[in-house]
Backbone as JSON, one array per atom type, in Angstrom:
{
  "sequence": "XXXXXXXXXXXXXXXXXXXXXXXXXXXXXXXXXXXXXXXXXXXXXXXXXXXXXXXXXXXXXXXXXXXXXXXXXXXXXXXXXXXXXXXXXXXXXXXXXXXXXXXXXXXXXXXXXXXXXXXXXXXXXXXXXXXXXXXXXXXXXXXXXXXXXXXXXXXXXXXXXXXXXXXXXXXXXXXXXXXXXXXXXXXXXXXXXXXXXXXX",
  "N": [[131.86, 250.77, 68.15], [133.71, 253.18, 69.62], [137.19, 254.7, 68.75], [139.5, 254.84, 71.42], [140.84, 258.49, 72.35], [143.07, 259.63, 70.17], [146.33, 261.1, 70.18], [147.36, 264.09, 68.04], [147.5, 263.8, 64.77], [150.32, 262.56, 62.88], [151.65, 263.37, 59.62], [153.71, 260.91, 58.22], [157.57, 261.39, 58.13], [159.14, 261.3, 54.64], [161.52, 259.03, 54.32], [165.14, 260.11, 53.91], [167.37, 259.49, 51.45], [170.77, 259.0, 50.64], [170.75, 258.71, 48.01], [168.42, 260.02, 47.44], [168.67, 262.73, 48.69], [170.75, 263.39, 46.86], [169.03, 263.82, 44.68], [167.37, 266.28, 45.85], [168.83, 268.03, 45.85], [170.39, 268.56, 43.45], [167.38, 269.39, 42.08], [167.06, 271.08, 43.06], [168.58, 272.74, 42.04], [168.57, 272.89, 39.28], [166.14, 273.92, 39.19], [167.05, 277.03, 38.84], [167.87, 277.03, 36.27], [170.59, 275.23, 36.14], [171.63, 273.68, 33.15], [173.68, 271.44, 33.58], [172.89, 270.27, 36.34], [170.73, 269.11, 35.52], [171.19, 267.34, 33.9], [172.59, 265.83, 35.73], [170.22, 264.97, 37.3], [168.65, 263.64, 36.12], [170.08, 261.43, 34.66], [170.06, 260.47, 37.54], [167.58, 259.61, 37.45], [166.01, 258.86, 35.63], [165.48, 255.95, 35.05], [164.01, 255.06, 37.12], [161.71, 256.43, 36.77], [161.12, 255.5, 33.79], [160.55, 253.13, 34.36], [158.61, 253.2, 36.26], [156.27, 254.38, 34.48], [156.22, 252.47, 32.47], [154.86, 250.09, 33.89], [152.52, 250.87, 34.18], [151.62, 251.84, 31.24], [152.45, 249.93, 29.41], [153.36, 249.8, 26.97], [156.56, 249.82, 25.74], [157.76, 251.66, 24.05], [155.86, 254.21, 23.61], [156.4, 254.3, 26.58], [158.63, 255.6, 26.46], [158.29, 257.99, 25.57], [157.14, 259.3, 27.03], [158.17, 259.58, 28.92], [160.35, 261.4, 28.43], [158.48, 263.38, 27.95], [158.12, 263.86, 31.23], [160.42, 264.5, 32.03], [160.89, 267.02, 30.2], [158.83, 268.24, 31.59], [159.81, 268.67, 34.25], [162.1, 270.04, 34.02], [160.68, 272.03, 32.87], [159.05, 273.2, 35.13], [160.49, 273.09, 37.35], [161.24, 275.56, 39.61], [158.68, 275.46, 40.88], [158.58, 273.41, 42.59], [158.58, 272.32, 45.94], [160.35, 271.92, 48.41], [159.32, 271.35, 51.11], [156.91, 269.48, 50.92], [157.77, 267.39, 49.89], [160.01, 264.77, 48.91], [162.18, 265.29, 45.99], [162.61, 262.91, 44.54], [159.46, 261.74, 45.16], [158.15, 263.54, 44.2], [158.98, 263.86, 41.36], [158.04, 261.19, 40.5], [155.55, 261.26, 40.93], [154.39, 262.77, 39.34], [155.4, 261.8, 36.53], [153.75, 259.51, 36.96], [150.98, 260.74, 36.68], [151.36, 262.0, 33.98], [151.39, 259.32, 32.88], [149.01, 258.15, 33.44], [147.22, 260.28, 32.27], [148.54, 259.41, 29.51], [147.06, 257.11, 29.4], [144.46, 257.42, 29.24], [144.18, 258.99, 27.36], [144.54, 257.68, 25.26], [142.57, 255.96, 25.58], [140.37, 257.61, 24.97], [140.73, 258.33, 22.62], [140.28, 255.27, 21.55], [137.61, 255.3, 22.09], [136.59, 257.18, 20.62], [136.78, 255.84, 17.83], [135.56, 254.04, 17.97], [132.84, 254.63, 18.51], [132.41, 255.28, 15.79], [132.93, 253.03, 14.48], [130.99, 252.01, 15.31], [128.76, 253.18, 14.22], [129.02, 252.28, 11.2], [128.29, 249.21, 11.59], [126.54, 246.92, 11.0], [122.83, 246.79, 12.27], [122.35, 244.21, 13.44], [124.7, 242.94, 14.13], [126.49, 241.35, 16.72], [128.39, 241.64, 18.25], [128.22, 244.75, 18.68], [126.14, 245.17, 20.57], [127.89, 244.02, 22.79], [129.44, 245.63, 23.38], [128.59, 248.21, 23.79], [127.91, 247.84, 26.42], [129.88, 246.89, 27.66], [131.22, 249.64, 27.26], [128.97, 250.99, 29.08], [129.05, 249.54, 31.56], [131.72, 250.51, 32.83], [131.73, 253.33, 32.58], [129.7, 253.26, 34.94], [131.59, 252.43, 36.82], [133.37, 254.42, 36.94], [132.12, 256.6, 37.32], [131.28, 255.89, 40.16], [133.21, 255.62, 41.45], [133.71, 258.35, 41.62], [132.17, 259.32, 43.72], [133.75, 258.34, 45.65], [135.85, 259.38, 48.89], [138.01, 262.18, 48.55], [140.97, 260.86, 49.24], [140.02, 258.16, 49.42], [140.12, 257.9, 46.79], [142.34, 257.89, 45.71], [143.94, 256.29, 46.7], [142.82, 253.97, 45.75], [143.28, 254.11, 43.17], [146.04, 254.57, 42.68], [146.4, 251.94, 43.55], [145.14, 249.96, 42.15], [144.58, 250.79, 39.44], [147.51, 252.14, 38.59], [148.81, 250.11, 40.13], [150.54, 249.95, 41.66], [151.88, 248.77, 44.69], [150.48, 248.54, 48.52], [152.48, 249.34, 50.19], [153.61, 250.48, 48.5], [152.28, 253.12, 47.37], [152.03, 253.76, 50.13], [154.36, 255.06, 50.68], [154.66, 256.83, 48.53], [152.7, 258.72, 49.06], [153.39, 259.45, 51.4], [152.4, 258.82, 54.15], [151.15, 255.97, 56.56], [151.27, 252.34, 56.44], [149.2, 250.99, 57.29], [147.22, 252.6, 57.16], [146.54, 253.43, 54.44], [146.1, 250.64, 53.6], [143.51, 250.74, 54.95], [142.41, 252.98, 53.92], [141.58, 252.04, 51.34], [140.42, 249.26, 51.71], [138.08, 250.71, 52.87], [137.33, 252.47, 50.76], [137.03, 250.04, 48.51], [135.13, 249.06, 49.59], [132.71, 250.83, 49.29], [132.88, 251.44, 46.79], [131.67, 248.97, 45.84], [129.39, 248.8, 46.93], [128.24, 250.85, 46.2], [128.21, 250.13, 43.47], [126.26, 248.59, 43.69], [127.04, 245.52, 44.02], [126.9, 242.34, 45.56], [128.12, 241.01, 48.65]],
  "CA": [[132.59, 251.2, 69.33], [134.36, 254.23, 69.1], [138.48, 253.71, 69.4], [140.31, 255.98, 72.19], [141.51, 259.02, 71.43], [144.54, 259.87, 70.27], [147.25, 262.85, 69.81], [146.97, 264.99, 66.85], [147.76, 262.61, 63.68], [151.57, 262.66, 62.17], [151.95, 263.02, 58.53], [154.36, 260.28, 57.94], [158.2, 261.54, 56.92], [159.57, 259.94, 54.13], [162.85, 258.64, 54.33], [165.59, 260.61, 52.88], [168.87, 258.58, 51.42], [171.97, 259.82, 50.1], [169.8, 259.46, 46.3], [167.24, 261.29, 47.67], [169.4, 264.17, 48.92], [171.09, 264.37, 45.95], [168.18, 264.29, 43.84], [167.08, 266.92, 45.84], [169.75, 269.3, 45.69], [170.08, 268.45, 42.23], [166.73, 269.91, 41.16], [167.2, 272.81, 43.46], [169.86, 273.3, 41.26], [167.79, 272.82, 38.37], [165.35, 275.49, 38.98], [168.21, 278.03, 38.65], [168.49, 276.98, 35.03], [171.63, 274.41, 35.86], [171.52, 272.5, 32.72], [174.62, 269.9, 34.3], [172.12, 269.73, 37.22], [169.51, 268.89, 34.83], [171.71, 266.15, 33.33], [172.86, 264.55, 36.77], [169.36, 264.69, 37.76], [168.06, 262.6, 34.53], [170.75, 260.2, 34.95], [169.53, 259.72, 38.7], [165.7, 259.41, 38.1], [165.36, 258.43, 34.23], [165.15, 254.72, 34.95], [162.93, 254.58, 37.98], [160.99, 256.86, 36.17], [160.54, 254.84, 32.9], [159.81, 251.77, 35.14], [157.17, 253.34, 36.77], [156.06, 254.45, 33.31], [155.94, 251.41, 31.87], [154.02, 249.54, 34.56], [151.2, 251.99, 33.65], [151.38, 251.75, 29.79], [152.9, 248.72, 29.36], [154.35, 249.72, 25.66], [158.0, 250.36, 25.92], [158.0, 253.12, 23.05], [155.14, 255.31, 24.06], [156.51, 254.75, 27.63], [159.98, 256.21, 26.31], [157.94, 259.36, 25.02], [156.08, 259.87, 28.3], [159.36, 259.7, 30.06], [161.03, 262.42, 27.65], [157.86, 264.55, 28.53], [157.85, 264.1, 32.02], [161.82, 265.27, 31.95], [160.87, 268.57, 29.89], [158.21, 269.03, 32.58], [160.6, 268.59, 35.53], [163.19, 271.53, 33.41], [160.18, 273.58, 33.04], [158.61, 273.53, 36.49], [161.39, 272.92, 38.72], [160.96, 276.06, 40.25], [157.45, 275.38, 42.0], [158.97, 272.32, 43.72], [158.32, 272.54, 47.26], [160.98, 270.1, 49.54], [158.42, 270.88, 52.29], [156.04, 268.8, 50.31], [158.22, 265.81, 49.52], [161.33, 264.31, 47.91], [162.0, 265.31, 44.47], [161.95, 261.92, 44.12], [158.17, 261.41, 44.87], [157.87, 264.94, 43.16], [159.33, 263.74, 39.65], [157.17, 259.96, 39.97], [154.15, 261.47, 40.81], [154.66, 263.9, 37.95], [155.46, 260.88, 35.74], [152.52, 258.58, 37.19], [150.17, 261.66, 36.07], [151.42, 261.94, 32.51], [151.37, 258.15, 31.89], [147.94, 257.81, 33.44], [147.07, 261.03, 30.8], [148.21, 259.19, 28.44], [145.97, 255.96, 29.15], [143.25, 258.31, 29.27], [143.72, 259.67, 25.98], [144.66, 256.48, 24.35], [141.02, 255.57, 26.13], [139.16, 258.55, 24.19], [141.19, 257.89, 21.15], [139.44, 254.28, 21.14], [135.67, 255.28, 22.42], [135.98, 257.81, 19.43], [136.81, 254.66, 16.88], [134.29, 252.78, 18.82], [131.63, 255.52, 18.13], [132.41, 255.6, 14.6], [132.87, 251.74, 13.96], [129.28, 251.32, 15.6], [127.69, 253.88, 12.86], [128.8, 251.65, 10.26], [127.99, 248.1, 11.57], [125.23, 246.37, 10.63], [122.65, 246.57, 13.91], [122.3, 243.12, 14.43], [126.24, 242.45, 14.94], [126.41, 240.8, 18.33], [129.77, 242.54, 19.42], [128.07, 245.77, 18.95], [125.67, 245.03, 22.39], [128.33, 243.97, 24.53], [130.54, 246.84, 23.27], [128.36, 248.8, 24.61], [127.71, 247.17, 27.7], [131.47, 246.93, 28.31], [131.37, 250.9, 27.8], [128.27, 251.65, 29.96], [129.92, 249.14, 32.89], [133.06, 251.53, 32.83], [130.85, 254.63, 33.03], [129.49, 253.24, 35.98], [133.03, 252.3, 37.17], [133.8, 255.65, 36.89], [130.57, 257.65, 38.43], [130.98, 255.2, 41.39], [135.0, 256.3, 41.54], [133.99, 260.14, 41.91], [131.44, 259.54, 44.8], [134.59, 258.24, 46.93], [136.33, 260.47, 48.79], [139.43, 262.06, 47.43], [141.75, 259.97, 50.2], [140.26, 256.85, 48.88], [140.03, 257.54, 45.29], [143.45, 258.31, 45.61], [144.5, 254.82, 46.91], [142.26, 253.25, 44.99], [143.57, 254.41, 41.47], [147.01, 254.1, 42.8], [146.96, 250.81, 43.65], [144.34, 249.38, 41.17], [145.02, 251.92, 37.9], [148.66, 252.0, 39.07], [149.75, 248.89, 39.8], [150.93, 250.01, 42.96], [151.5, 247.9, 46.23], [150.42, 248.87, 49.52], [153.83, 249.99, 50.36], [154.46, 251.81, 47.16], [151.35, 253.88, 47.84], [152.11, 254.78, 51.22], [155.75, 255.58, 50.59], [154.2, 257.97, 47.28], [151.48, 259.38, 49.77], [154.26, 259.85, 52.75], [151.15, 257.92, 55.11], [151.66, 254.56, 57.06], [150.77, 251.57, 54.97], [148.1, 250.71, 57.58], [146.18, 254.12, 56.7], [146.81, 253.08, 53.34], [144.98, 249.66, 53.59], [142.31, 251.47, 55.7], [141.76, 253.75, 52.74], [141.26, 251.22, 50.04], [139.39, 248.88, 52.33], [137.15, 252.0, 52.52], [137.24, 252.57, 49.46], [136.1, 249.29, 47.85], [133.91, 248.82, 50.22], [131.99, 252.11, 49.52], [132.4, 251.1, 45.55], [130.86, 247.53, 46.07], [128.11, 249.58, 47.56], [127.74, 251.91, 44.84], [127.65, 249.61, 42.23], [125.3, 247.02, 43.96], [128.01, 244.16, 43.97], [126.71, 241.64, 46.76], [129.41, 240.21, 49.19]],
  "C": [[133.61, 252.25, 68.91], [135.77, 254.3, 69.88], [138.65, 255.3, 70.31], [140.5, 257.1, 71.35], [143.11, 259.35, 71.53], [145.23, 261.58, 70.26], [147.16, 262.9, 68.19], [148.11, 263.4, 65.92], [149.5, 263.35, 62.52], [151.59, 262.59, 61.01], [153.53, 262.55, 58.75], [156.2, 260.93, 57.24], [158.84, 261.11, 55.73], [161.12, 260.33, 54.44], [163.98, 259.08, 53.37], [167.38, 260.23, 52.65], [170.02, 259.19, 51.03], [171.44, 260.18, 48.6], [168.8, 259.96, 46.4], [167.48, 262.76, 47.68], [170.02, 264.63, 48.3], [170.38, 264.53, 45.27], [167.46, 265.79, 43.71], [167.86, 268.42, 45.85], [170.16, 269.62, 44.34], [168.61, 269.48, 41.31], [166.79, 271.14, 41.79], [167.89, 273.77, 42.1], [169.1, 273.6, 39.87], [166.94, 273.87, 37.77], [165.93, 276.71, 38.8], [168.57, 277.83, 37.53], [169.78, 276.5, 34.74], [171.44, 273.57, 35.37], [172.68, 271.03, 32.81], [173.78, 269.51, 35.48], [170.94, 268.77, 36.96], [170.05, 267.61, 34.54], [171.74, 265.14, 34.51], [170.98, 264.19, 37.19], [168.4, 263.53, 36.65], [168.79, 261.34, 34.68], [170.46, 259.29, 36.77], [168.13, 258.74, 38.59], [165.1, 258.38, 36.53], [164.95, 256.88, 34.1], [164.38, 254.12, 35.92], [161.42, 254.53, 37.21], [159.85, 255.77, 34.81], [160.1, 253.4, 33.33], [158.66, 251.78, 35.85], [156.0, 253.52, 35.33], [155.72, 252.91, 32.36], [154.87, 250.25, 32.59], [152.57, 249.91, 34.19], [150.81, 251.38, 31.99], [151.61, 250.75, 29.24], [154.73, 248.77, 27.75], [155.36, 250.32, 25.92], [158.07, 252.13, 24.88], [157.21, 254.04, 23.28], [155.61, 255.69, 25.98], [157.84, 255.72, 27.7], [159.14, 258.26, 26.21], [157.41, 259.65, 26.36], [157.23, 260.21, 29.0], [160.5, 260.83, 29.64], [160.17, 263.5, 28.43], [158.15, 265.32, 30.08], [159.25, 264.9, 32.59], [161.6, 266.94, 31.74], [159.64, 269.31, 30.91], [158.86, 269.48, 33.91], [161.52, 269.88, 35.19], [162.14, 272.95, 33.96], [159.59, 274.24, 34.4], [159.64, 273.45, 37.46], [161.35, 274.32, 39.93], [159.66, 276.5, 41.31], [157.38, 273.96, 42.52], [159.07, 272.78, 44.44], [158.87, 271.7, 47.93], [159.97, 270.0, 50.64], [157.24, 269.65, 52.08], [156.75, 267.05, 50.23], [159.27, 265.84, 49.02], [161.09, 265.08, 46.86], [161.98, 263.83, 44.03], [160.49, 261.55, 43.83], [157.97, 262.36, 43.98], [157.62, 264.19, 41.75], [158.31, 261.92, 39.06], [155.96, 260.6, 39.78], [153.69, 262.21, 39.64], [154.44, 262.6, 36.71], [154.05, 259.97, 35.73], [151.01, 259.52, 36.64], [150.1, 261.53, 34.5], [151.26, 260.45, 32.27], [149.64, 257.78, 32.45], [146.79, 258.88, 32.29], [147.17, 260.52, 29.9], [147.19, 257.63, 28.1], [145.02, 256.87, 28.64], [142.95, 258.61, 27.93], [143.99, 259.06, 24.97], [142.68, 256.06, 24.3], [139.93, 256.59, 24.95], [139.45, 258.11, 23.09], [139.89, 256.35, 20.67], [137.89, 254.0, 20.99], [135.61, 256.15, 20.44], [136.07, 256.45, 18.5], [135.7, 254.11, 17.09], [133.02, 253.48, 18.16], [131.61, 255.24, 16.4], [132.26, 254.14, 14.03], [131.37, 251.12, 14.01], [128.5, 251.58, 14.5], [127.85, 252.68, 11.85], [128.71, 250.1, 10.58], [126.71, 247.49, 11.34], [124.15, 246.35, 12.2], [122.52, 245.59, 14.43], [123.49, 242.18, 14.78], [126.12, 242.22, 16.01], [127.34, 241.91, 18.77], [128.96, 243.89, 19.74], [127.11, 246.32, 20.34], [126.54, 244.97, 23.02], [129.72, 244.61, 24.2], [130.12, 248.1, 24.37], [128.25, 248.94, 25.85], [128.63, 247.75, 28.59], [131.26, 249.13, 28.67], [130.24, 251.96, 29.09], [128.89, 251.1, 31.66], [130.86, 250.56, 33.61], [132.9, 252.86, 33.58], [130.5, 254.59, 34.88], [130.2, 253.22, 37.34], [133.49, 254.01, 37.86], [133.04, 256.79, 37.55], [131.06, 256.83, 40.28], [132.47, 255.44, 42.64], [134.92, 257.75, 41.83], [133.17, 259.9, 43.26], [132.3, 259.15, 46.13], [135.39, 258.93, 47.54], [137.67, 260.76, 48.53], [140.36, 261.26, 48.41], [141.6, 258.51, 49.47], [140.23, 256.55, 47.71], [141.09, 257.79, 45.17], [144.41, 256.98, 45.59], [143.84, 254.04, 46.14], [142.96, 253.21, 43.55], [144.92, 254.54, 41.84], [147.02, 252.69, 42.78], [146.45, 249.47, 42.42], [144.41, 250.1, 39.48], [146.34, 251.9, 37.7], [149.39, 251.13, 38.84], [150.7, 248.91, 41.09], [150.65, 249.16, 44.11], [151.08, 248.94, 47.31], [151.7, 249.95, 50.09], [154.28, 251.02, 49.68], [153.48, 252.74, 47.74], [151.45, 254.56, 49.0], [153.23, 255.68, 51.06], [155.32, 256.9, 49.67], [153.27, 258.8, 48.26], [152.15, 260.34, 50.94], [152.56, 259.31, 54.37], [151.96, 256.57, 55.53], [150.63, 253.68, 56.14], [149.44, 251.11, 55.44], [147.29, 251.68, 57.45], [145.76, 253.65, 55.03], [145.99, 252.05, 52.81], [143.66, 249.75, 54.19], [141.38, 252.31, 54.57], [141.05, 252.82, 51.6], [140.33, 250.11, 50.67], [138.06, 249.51, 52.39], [136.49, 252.12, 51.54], [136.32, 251.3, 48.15], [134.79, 248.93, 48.5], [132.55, 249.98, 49.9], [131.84, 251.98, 47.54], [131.54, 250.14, 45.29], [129.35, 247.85, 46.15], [127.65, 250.69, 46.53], [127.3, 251.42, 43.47], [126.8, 248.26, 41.83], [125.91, 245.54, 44.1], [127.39, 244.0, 45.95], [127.63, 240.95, 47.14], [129.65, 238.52, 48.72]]
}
């Protein structure tokens, strides 16, 4: 059944607080090469930041280094921040939630390469070495079945499931309502389930 229709569809605004507004006047400031702007703005964001950071990576010390980076990225780009786009708040997470999912990623290659190399020299009738592979062809499939969704729901999906993200966090990071949000990922697994043959 096809629902009513409606009026043209609202992107969501987000909500902007007194640490929002200075964050964002802060990096304005920033992009003008104000390194005291640079400072207040580090002392605003540096501990959301490394909390989002750490949710992701888990390890405190590689999450410290991700959270250094994502700083000298915020110095160097500050001038292709866009407020029409969003907070500098979401700006500087989403920035952060990028680099720490980069660095799963390349922790991830780091280990397939070991993996590759540990296989050459195992004997072939080691058990682990079948359901090594297994594990890595699953993943693959994981991952093929993750590009065929569309970018909206692979978006919520790998926020909230890669992430670690709630419902809420996700919409709030997206600037969407949270019921769009659960619409997407509903979507979304449903359309993976289906991709990767999983019966209800």
């Amino acid at each position: 059944m096809r629902a009513p229709a409606a009026g043209p569809i609202r992107r969501a605004v987000p909500v902007r607080t007194a640490a929002t507004s200075e964050a964002d006047a802060m990096l304005g400031r920033v992009a003008t090469g104000d390194r005291a702007a640079f400072a207040t703005l580090y002392d605003l964001l540096a501990s959301r930041v490394l909390g989002l950071v750490v949710r992701v990576l888990v390890d405190r010390s590689q999450s410290e280094e991700v959270t250094q980076e994502v700083f000298l990225e915020v110095w160097q780009n500050a001038p292709r921040y866009d407020p029409a786009r969003g907070t500098a708040v979401t700006w500087v997470l989403t920035m952060a939630h990028r680099r720490a999912i980069d660095r799963v990623r390349a922790a991830q290659a780091s280990r397939d390469r070991d993996l590759r190399e540990g296989i050459r020299g195992l004997p072939r009738e080691y058990d682990d070495v079948a359901e090594t592979v297994e594990v890595r062809v699953e993943s693959e499939r994981v991952r093929a079945a993750l590009a065929r969704l569309t970018p909206l729901q692979r978006e919520a999906v790998s926020l909230a499931y890669y992430g670690g993200y709630s419902s809420g966090e996700v919409a709030a990071m997206l600037h969407v309502p949270v019921g769009t949000v659960k619409t997407r990922l509903r979507d979304g697994l449903i359309r993976l389930r289906d991709e990767l043959g999983v019966t209800a």
